[in-house]
Jmol script that loads the backbone (N, CA, C; Angstrom):
load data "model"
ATOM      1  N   UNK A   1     -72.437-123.704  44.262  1.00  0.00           N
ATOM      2  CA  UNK A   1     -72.203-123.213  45.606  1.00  0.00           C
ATOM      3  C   UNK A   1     -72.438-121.712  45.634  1.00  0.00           C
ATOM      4  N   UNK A   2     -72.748-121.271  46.607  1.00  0.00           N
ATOM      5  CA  UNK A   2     -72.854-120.088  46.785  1.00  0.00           C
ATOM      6  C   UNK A   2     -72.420-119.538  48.079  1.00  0.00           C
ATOM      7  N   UNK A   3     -71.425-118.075  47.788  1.00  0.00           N
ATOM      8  CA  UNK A   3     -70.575-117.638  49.115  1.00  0.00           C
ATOM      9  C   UNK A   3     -71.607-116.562  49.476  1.00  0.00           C
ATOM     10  N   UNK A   4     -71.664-116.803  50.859  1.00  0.00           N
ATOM     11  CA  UNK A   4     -71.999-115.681  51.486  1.00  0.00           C
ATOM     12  C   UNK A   4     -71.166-114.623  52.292  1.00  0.00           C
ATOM     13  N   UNK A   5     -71.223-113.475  52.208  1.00  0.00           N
ATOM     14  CA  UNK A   5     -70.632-112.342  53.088  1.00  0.00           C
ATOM     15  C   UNK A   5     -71.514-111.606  54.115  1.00  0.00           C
ATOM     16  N   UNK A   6     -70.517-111.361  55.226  1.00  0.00           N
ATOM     17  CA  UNK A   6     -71.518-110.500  56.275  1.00  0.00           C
ATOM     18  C   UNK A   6     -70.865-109.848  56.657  1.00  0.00           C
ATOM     19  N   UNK A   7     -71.105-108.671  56.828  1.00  0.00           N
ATOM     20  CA  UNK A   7     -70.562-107.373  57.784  1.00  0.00           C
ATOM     21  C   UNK A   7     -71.430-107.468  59.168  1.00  0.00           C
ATOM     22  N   UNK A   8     -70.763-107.334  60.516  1.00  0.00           N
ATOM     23  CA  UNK A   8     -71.000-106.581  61.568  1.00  0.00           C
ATOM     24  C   UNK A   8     -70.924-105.659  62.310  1.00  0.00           C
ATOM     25  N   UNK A   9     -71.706-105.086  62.663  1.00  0.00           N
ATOM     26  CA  UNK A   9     -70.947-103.431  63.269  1.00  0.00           C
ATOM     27  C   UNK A   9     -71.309-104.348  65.226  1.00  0.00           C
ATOM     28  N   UNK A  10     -71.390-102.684  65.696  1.00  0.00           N
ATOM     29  CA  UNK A  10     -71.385-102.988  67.431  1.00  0.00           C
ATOM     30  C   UNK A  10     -72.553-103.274  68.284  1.00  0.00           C
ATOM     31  N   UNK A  11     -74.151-103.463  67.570  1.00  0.00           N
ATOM     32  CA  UNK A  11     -75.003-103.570  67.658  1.00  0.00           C
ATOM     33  C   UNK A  11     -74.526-104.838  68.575  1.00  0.00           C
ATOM     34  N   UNK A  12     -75.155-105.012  69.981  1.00  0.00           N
ATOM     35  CA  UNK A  12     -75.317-106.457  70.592  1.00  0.00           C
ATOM     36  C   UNK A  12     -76.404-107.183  70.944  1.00  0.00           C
ATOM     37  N   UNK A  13     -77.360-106.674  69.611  1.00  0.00           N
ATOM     38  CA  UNK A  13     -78.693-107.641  69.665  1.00  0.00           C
ATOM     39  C   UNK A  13     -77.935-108.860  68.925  1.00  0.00           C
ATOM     40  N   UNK A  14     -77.320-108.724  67.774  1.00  0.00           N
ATOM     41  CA  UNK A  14     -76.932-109.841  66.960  1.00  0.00           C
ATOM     42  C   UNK A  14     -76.044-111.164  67.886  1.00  0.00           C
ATOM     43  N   UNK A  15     -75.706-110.664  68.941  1.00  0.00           N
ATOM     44  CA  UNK A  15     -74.846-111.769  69.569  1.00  0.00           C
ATOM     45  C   UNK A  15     -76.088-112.431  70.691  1.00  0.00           C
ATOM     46  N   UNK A  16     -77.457-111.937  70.742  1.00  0.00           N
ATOM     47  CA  UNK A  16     -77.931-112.480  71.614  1.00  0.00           C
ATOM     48  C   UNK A  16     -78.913-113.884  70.518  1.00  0.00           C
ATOM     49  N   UNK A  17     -78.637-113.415  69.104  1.00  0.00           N
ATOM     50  CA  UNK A  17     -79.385-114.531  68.364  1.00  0.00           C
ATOM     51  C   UNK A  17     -77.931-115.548  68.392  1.00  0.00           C
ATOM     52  N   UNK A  18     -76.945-115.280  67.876  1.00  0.00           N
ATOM     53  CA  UNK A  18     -75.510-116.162  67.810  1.00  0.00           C
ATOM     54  C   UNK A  18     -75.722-117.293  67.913  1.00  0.00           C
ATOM     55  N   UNK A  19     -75.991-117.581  69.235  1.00  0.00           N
ATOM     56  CA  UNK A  19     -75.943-119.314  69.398  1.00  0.00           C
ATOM     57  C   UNK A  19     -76.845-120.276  68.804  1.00  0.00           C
ATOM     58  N   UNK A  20     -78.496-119.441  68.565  1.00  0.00           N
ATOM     59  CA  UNK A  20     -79.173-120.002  67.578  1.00  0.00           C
ATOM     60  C   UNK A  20     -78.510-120.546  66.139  1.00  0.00           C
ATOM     61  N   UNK A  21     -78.433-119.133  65.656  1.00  0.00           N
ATOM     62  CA  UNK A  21     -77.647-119.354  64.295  1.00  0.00           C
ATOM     63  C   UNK A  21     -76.506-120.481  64.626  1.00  0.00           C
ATOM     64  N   UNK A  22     -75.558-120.764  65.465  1.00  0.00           N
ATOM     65  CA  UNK A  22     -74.528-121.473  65.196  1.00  0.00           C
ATOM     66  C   UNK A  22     -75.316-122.825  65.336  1.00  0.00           C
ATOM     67  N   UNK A  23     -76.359-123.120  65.885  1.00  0.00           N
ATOM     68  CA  UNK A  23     -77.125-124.290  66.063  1.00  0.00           C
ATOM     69  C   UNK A  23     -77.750-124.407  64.446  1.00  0.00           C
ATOM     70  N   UNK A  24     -78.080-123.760  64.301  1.00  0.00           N
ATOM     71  CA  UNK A  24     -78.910-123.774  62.644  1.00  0.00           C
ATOM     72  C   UNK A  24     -77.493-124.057  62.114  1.00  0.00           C
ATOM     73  N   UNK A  25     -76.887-123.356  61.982  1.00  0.00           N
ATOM     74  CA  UNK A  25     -75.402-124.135  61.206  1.00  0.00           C
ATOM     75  C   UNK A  25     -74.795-124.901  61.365  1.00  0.00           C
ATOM     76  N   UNK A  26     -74.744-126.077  62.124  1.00  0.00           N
ATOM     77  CA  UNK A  26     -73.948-126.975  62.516  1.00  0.00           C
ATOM     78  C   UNK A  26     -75.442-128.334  61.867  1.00  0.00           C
ATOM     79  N   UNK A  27     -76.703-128.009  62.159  1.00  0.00           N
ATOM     80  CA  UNK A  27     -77.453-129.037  61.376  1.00  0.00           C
ATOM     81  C   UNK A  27     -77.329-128.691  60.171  1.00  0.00           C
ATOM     82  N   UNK A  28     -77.327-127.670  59.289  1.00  0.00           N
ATOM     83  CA  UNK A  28     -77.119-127.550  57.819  1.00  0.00           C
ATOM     84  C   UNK A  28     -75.650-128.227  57.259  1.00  0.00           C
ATOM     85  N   UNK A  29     -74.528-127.861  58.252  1.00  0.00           N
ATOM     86  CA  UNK A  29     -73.125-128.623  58.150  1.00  0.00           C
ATOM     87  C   UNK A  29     -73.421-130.108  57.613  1.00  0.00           C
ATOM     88  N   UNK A  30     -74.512-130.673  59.054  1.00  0.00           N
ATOM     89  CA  UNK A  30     -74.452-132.261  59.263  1.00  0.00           C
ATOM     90  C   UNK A  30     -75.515-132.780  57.916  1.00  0.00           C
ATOM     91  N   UNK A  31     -75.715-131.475  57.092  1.00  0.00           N
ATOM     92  CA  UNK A  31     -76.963-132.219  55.987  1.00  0.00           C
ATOM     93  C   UNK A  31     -76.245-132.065  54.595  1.00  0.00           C
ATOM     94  N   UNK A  32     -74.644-131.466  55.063  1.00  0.00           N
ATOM     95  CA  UNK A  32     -74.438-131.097  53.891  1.00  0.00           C
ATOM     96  C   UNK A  32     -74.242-130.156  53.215  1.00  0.00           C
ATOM     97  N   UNK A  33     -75.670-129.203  53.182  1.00  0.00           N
ATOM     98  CA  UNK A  33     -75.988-127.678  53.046  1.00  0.00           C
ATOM     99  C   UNK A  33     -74.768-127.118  53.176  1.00  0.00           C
ATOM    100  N   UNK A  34     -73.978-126.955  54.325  1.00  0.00           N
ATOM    101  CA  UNK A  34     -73.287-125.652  54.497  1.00  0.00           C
ATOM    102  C   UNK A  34     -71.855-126.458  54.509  1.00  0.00           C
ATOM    103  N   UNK A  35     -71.145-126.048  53.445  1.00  0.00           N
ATOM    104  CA  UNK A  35     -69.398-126.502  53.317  1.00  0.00           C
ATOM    105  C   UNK A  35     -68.707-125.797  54.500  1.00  0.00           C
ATOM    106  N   UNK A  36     -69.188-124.385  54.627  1.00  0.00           N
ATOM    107  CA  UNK A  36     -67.973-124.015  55.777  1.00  0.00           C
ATOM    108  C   UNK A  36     -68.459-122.603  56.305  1.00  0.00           C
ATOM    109  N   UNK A  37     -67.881-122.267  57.584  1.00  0.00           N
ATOM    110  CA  UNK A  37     -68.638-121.007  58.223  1.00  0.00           C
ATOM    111  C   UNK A  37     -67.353-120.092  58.780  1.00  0.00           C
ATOM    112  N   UNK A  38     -67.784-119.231  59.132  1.00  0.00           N
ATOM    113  CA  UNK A  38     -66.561-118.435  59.997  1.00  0.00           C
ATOM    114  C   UNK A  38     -66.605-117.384  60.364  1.00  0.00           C
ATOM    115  N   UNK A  39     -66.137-116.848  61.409  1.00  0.00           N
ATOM    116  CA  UNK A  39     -66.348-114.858  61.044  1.00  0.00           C
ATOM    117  C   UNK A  39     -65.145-114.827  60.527  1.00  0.00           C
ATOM    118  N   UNK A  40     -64.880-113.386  60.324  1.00  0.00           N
ATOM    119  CA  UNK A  40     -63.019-113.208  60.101  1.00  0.00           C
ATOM    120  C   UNK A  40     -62.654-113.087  61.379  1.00  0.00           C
ATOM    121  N   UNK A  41     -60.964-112.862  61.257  1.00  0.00           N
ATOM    122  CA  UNK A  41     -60.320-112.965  62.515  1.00  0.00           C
ATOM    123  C   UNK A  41     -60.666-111.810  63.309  1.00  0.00           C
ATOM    124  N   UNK A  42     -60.962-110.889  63.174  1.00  0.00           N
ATOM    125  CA  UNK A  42     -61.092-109.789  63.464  1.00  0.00           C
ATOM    126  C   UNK A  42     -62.338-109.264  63.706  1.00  0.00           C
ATOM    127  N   UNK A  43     -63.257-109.882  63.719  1.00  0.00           N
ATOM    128  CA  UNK A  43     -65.056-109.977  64.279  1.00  0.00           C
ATOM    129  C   UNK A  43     -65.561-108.777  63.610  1.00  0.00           C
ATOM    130  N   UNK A  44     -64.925-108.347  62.220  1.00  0.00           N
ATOM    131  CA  UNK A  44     -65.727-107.454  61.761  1.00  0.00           C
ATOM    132  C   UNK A  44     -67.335-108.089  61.088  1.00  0.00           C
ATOM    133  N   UNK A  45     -67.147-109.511  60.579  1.00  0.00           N
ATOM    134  CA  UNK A  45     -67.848-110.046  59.578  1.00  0.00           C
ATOM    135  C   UNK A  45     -67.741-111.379  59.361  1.00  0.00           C
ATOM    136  N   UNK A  46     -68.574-112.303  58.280  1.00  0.00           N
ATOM    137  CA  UNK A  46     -68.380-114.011  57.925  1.00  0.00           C
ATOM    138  C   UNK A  46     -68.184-114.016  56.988  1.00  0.00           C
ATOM    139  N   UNK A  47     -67.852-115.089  56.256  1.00  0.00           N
ATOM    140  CA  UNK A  47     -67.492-115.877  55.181  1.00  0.00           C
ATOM    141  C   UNK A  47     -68.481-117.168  55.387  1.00  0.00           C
ATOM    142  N   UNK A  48     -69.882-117.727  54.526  1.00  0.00           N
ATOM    143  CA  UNK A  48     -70.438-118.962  54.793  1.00  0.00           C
ATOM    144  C   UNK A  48     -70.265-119.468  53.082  1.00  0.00           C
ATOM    145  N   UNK A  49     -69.951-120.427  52.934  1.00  0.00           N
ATOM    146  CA  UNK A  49     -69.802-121.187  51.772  1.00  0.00           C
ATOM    147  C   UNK A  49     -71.092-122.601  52.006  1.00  0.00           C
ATOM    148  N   UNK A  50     -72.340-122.389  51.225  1.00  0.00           N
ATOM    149  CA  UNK A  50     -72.899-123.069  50.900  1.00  0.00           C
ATOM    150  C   UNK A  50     -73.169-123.863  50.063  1.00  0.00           C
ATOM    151  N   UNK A  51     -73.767-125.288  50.127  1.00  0.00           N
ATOM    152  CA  UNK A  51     -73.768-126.263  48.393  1.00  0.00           C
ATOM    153  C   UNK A  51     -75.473-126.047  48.406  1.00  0.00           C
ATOM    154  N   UNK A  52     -75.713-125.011  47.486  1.00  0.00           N
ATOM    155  CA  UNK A  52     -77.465-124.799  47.522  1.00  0.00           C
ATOM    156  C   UNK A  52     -77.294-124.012  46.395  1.00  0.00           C
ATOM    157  N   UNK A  53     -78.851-123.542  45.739  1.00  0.00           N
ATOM    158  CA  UNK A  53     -78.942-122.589  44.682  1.00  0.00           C
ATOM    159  C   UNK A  53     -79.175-121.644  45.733  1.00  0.00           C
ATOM    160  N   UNK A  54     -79.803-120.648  44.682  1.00  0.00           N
ATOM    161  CA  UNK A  54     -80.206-119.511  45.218  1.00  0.00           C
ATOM    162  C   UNK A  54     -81.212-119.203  46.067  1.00  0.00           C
ATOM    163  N   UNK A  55     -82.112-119.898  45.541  1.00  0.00           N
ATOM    164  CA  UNK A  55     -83.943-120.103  46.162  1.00  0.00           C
ATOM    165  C   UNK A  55     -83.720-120.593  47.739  1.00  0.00           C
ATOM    166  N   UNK A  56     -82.438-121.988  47.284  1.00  0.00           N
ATOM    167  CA  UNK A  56     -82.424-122.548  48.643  1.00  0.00           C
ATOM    168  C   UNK A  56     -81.833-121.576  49.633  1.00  0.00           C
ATOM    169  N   UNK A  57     -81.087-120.871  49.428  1.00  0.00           N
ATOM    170  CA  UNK A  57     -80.437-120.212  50.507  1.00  0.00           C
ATOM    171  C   UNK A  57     -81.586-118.761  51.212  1.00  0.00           C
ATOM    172  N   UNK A  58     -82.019-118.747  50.022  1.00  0.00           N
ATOM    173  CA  UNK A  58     -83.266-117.745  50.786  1.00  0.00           C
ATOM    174  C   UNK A  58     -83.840-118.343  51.684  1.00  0.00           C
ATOM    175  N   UNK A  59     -84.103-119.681  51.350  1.00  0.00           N
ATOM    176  CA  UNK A  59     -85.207-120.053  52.347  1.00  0.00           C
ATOM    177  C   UNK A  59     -84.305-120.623  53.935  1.00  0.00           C
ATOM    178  N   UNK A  60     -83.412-120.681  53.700  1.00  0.00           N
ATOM    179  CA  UNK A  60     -82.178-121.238  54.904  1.00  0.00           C
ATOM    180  C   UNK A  60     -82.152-119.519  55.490  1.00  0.00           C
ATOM    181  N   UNK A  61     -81.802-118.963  54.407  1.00  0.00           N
ATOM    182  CA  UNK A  61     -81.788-117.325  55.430  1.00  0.00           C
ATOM    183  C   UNK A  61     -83.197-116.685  55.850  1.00  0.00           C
ATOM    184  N   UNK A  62     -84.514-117.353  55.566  1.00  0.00           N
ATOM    185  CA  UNK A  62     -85.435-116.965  56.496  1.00  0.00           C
ATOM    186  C   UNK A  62     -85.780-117.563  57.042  1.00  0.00           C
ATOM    187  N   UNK A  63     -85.156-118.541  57.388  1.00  0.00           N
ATOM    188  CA  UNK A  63     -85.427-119.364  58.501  1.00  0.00           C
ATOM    189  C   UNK A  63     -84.589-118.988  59.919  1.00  0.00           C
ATOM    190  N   UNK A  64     -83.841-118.133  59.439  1.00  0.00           N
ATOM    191  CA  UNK A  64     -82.687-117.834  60.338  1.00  0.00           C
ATOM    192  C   UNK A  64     -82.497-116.716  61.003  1.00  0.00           C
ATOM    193  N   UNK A  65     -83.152-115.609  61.892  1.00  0.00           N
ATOM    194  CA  UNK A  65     -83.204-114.694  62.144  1.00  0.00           C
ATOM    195  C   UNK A  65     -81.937-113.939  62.365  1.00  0.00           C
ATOM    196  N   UNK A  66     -80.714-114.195  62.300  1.00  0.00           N
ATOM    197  CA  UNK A  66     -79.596-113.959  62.060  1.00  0.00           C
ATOM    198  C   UNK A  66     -79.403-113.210  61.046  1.00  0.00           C
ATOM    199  N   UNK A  67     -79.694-113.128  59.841  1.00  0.00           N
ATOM    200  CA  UNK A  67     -79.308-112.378  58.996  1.00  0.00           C
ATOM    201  C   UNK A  67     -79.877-111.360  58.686  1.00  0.00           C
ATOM    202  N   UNK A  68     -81.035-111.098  59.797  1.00  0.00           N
ATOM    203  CA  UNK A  68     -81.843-109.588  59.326  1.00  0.00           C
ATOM    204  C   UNK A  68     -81.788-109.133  61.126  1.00  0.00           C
ATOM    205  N   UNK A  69     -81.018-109.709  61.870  1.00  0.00           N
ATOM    206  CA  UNK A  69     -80.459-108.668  62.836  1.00  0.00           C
ATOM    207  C   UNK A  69     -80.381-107.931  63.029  1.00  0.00           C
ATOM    208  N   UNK A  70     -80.516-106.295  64.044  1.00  0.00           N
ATOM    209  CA  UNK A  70     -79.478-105.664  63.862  1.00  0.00           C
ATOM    210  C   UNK A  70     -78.015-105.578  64.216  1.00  0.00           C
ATOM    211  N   UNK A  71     -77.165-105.176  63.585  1.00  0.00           N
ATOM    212  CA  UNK A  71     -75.723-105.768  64.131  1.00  0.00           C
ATOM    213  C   UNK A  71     -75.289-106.623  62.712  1.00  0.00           C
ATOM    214  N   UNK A  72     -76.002-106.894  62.258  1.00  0.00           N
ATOM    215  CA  UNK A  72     -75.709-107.968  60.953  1.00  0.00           C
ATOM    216  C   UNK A  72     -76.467-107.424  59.552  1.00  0.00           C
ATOM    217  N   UNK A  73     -75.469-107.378  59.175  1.00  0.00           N
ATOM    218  CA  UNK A  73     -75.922-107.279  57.284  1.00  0.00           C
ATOM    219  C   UNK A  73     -74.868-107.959  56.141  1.00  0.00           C
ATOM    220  N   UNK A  74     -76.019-108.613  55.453  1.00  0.00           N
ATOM    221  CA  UNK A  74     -75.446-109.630  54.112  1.00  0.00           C
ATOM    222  C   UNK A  74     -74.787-108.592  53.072  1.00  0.00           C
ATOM    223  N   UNK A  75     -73.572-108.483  52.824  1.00  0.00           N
ATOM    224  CA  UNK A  75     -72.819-107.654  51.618  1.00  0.00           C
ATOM    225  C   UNK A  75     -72.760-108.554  50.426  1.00  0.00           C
ATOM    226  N   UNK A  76     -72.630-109.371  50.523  1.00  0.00           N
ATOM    227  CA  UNK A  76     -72.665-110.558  48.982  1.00  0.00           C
ATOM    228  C   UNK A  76     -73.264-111.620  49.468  1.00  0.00           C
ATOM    229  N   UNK A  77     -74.131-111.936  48.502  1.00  0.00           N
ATOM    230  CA  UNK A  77     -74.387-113.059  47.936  1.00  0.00           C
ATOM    231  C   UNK A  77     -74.063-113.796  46.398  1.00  0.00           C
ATOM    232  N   UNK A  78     -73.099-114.713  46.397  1.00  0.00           N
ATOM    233  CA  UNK A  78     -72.529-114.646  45.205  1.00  0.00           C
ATOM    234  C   UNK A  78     -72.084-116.331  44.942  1.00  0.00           C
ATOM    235  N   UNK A  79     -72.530-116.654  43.959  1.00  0.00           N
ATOM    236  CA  UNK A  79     -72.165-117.474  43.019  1.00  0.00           C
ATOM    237  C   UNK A  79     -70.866-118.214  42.889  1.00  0.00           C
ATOM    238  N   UNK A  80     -70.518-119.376  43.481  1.00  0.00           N
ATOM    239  CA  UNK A  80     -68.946-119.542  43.021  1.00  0.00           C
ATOM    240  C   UNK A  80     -68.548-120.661  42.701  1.00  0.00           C
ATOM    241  N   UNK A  81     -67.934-120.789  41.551  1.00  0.00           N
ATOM    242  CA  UNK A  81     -67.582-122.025  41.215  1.00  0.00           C
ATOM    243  C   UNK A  81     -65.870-122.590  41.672  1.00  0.00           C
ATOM    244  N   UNK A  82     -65.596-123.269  42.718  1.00  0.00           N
ATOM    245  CA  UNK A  82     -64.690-123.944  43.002  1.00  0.00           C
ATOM    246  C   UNK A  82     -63.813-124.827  42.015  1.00  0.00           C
ATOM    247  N   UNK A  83     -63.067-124.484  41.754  1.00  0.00           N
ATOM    248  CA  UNK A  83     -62.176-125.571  40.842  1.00  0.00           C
ATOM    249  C   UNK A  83     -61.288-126.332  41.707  1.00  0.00           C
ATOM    250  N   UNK A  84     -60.990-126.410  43.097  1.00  0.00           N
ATOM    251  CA  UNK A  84     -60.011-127.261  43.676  1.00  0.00           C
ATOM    252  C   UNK A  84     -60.696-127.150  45.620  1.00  0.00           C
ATOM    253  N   UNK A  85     -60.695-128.278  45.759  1.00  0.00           N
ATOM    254  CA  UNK A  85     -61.548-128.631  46.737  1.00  0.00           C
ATOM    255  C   UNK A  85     -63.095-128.927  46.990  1.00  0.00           C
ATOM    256  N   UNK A  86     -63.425-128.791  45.811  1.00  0.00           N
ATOM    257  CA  UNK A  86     -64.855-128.961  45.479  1.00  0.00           C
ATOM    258  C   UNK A  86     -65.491-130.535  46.026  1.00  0.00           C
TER     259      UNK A  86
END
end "model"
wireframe off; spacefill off
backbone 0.3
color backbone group
């Protein structure tokens, strides 16, 4: 699996892609791909927990104009192994 992180600042181009992206995420949900999504409570940023390697998620994040936004930038991409809920 691999976690993703995102920071947002106040840029409001990124909310005019939003609903795309949440459409791209809800078919990756229904394939599997994506365990779980979210911003934080506080709309600084996300948390996406994916079941993909690495390669795959590149190619899910250029497919996705969401993540090279402005308003949006990826802070981690990172590796994680789940021991409980997996």
């Amino acid at each position: 699996m691999i976690a993703l992180e995102l920071a947002f600042n106040d840029d409001p181009r990124r909310l005019d892609a939003r609903p795309a992206h949440r459409a791209h995420l809800a078919r990756l949900h229904e394939q599997g791909v994506l365990v779980m999504a979210g911003p934080w409570a506080d709309d600084s940023g996300a948390l996406l927990v994916f079941r993909a390697d690495e390669a795959a998620l590149d190619e899910i994040m250029s497919t996705d104009p969401y993540y090279s936004m402005p308003g949006v930038s990826v802070v981690a991409k990172r590796a994680w192994n789940p021991i409980v809920g997996a």
